[in-house]
C-alpha positions as CSV (number, residue, x, y, z in Angstrom):
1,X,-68.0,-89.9,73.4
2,X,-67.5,-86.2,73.9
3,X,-66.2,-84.4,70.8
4,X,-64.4,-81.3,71.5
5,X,-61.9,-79.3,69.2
6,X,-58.2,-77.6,69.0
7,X,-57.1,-75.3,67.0
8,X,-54.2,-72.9,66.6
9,X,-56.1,-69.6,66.9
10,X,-54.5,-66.3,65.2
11,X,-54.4,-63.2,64.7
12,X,-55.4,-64.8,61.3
13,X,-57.8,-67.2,61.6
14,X,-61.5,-67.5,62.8
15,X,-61.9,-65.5,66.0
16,X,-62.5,-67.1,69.2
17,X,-66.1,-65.8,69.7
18,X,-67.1,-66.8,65.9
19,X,-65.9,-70.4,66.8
20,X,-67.3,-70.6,70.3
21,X,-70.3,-69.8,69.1
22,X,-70.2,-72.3,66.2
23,X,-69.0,-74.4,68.1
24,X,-72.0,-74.8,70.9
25,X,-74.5,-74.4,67.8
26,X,-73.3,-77.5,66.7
27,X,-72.3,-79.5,69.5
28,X,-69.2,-80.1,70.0
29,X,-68.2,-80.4,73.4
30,X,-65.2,-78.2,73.9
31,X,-62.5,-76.0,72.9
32,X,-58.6,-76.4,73.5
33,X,-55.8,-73.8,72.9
34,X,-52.5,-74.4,72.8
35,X,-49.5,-72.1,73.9
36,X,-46.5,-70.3,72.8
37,X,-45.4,-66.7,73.9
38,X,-43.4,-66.1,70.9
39,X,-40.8,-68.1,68.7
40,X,-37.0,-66.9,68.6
41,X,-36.0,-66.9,65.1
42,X,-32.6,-68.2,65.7
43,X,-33.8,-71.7,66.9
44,X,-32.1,-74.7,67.0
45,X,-34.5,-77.2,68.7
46,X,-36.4,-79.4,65.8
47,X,-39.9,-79.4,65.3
48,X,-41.3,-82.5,66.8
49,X,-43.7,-83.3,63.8
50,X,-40.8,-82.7,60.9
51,X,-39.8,-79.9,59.1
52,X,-40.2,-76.4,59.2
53,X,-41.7,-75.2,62.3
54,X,-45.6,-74.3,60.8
55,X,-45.5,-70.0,61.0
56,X,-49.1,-70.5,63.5
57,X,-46.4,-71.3,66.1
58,X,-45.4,-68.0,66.2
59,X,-48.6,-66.4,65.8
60,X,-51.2,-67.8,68.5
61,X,-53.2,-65.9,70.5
62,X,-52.9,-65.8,74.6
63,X,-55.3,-69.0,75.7
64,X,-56.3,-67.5,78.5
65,X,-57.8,-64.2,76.7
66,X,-58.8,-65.9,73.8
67,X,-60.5,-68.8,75.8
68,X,-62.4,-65.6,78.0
69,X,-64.3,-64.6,74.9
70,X,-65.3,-68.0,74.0
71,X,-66.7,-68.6,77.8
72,X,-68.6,-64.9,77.4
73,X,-70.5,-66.1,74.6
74,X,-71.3,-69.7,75.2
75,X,-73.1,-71.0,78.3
76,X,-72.2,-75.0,77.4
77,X,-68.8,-75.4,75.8
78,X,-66.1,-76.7,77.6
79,X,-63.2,-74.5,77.9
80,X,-59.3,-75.9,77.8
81,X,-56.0,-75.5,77.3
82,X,-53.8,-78.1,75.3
83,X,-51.3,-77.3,76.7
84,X,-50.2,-74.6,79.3
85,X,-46.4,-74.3,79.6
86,X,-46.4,-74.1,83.0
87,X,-42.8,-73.8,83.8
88,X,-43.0,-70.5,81.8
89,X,-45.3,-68.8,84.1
90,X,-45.4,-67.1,87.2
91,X,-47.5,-69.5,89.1
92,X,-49.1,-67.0,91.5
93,X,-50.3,-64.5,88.0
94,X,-51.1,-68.2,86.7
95,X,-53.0,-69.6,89.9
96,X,-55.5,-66.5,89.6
97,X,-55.6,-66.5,85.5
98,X,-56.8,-69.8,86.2
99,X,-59.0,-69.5,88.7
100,X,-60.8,-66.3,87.3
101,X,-61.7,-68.2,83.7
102,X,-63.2,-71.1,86.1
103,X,-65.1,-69.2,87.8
104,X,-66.5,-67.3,84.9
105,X,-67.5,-69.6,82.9
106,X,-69.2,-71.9,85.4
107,X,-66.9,-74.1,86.0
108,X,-65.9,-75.0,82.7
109,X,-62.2,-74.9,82.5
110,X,-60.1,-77.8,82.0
111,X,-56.0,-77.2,82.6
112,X,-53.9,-79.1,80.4
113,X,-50.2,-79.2,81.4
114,X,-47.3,-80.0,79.3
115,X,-43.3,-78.7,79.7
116,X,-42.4,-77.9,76.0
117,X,-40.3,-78.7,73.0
118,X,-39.1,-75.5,72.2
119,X,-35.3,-74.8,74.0
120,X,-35.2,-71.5,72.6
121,X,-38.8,-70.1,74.0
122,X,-37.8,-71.6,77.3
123,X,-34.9,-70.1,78.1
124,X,-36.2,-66.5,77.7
125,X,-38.5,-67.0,80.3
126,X,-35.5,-68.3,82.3
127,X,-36.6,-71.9,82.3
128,X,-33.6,-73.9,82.7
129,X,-34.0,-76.9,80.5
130,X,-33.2,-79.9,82.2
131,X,-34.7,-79.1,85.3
132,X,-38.4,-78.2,83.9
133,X,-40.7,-80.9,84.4
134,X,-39.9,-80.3,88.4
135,X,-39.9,-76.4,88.2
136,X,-43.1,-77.4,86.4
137,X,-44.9,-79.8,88.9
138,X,-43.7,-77.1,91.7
139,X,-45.4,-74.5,90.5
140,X,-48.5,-77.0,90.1
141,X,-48.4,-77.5,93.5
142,X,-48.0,-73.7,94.3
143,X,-51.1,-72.8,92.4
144,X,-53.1,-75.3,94.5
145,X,-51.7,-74.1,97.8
146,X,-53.4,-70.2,96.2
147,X,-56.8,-72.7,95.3
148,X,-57.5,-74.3,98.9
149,X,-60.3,-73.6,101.1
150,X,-58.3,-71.7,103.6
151,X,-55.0,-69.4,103.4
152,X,-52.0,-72.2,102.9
153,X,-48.4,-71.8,102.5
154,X,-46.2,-73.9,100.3
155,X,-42.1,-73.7,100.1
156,X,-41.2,-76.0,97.2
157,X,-37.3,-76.8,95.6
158,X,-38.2,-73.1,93.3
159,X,-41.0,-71.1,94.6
160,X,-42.9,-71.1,97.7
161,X,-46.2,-68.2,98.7
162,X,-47.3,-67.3,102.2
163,X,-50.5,-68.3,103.2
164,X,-52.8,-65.7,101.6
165,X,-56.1,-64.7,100.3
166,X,-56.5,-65.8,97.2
167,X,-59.8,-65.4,95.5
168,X,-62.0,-66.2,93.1
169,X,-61.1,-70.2,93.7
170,X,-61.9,-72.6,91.1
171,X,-65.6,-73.8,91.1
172,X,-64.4,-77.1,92.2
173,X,-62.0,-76.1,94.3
174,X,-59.4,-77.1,91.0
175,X,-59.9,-77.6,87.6
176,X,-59.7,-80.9,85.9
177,X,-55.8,-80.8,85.5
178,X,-54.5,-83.3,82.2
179,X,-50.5,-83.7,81.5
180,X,-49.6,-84.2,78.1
181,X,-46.4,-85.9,77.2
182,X,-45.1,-89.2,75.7
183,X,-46.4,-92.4,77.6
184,X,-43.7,-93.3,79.9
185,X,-43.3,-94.6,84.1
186,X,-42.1,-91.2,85.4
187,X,-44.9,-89.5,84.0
188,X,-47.5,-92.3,84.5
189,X,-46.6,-91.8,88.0
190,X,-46.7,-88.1,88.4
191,X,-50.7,-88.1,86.5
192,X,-51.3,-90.3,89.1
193,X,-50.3,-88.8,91.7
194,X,-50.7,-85.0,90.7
195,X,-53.7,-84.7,87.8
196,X,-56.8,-86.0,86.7
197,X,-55.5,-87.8,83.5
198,X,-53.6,-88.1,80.2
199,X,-53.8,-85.7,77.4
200,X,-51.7,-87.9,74.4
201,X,-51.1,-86.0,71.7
202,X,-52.7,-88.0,68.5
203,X,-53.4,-91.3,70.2
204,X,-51.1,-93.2,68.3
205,X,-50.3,-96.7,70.5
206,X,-52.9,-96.1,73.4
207,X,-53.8,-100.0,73.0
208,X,-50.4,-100.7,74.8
209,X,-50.0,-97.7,76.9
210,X,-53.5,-97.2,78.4
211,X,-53.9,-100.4,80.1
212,X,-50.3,-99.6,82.0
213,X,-51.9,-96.1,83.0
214,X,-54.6,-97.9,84.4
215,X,-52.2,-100.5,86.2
216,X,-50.0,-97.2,87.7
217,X,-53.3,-94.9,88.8
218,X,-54.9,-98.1,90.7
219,X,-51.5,-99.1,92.3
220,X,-51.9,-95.7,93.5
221,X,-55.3,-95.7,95.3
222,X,-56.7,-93.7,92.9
223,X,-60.3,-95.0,91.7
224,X,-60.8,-96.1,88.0
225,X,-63.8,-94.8,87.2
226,X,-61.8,-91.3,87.9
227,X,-59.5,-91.3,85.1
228,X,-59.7,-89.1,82.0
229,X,-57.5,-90.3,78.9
230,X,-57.8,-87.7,76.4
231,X,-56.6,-87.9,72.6
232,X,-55.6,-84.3,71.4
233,X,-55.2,-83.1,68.2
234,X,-56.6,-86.3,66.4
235,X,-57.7,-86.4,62.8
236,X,-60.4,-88.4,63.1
237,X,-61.8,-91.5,61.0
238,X,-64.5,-93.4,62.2
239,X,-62.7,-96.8,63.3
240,X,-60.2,-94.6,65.1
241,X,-62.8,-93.2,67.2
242,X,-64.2,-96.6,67.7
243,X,-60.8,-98.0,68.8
244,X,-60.9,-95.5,71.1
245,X,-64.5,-96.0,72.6
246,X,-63.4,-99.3,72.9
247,X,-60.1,-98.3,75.2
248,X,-62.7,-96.7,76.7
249,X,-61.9,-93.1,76.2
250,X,-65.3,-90.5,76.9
251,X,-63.3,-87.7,75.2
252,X,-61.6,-86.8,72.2
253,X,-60.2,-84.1,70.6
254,X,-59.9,-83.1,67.2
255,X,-57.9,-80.8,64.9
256,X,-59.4,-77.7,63.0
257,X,-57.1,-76.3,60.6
258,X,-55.8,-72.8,61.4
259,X,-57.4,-71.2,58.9
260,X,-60.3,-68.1,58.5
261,X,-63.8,-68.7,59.0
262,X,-64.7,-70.7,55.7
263,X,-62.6,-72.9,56.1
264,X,-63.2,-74.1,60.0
265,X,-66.8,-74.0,59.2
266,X,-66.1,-76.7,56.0
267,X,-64.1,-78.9,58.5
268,X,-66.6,-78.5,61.4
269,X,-69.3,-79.8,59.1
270,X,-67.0,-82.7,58.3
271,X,-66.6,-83.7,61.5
272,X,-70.6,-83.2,62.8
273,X,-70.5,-86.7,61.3
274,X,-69.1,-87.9,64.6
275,X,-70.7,-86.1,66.8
């Protein structure tokens, strides 16, 4: 099983080329970043997890940079993001963002996609709320229109682009795309017909939900041996990581604490148990 890492980089925290580097040193297989532009301080929209909202929410460093000075000093690690909002980009600046980190590092650049919790952040980019999972999959499909071999136009239900050049293209032509969000038949069906796999967060219930997955991504002509289930932000314990080898997950990824350089370090050598 491939061990890769999250963490909530920040302007406070361990920088990313200190914890690339650590990172290959020891190992691990990858990196993932999350994303959030900013945080409006008059929120309403509840924190998922409970409480208050942690303050590294507000702080996190763009992916995309952050995740190009990691690939600049590392040769190995995998590079990710967990997740990009996509619905709060402009999926042509996105498309070549994208492509340009992929073609950087090798090849090395895994897309996560997700649609957000945050109401607030949303509707400063303009994102109207109901409608973002489709404003998000259209821009998906936009960005792969920019990626083909040859100039292609796409007119979707909120963007479209003219059939242009578009270069550097991802190394394999896309990256490995994952969609985070809570197990369920719509999305089920969109991974399957749109991504490469699942990005859970935690991995809490895969034992029902995987094996339905499986059932949707075959009943759509996809081949098995294809698809990439992908626990994020797990604290790990040995007989969870078993359970998961056993569900047959290759990759799993754990959560470093957003915290300076002492303190990743104490937690990476914790978890070079399971590597």
């Amino acid at each position: 099983m491939r061990i890769a890492t999250t963490i909530f980089l920040t302007d406070q925290t361990i920088t990313p080329v200190r914890l690339a580097r650590e990172l290959e040193e020891r190992g691990f297989a990858g990196l993932y970043l999350p994303e959030h532009t900013h945080i409006p301080v008059e929120r309403t929209t509840p924190y998922p997890a409970g409480g208050e909202l942690p303050p590294e929410y507000g702080r996190t460093l763009d992916p995309f940079v952050a995740l190009g000075q990691a690939a600049a000093v590392t040769s190995r690690l995998a590079l990710g993001t967990g997740i990009t909002l996509v619905a709060q980009h402009d999926p042509i600046d996105l498309a070549k963002q994208i492509a340009t980190l992929d073609h950087l590092s090798g090849g090395r650049f895994t897309l996560g996609v997700g649609f957000g919790w945050n109401k607030e952040e949303a509707a400063d980019h303009s994102v109207e709320w109901t409608s973002r999972r489709e404003l998000g999959w259209d821009r998906m499909a936009l960005m792969r229109a920019l990626w083909a071999p040859e100039p292609t136009a796409y007119k979707g239900e909120f963007g479209a682009v003219q059939a242009s050049y578009a270069y550097p293209k991802p190394a394999g032509g896309a990256p490995r795309t994952l969609v985070g969000g809570a197990a369920g038949p719509k999305l089920f069906s969109r991974i399957a017909e749109h991504a490469d796999g699942w990005l859970p967060i935690g991995g809490r219930g895969l034992a029902e939900s995987v094996p339905v997955l499986r059932e949707v991504w075959e009943s759509s002509g996809r081949d098995p041996q294809t698809l990439h289930v992908v626990p994020y932000a797990v604290l790990p314990s040995p007989g969870k990581l078993a359970h998961y080898a056993e569900l047959g997950v290759e990759e799993v990824v754990l959560q470093l604490p957003p915290e300076g350089e002492p303190a990743v370090l104490r937690v990476l050598d914790e978890y070079a148990q399971y590597l």
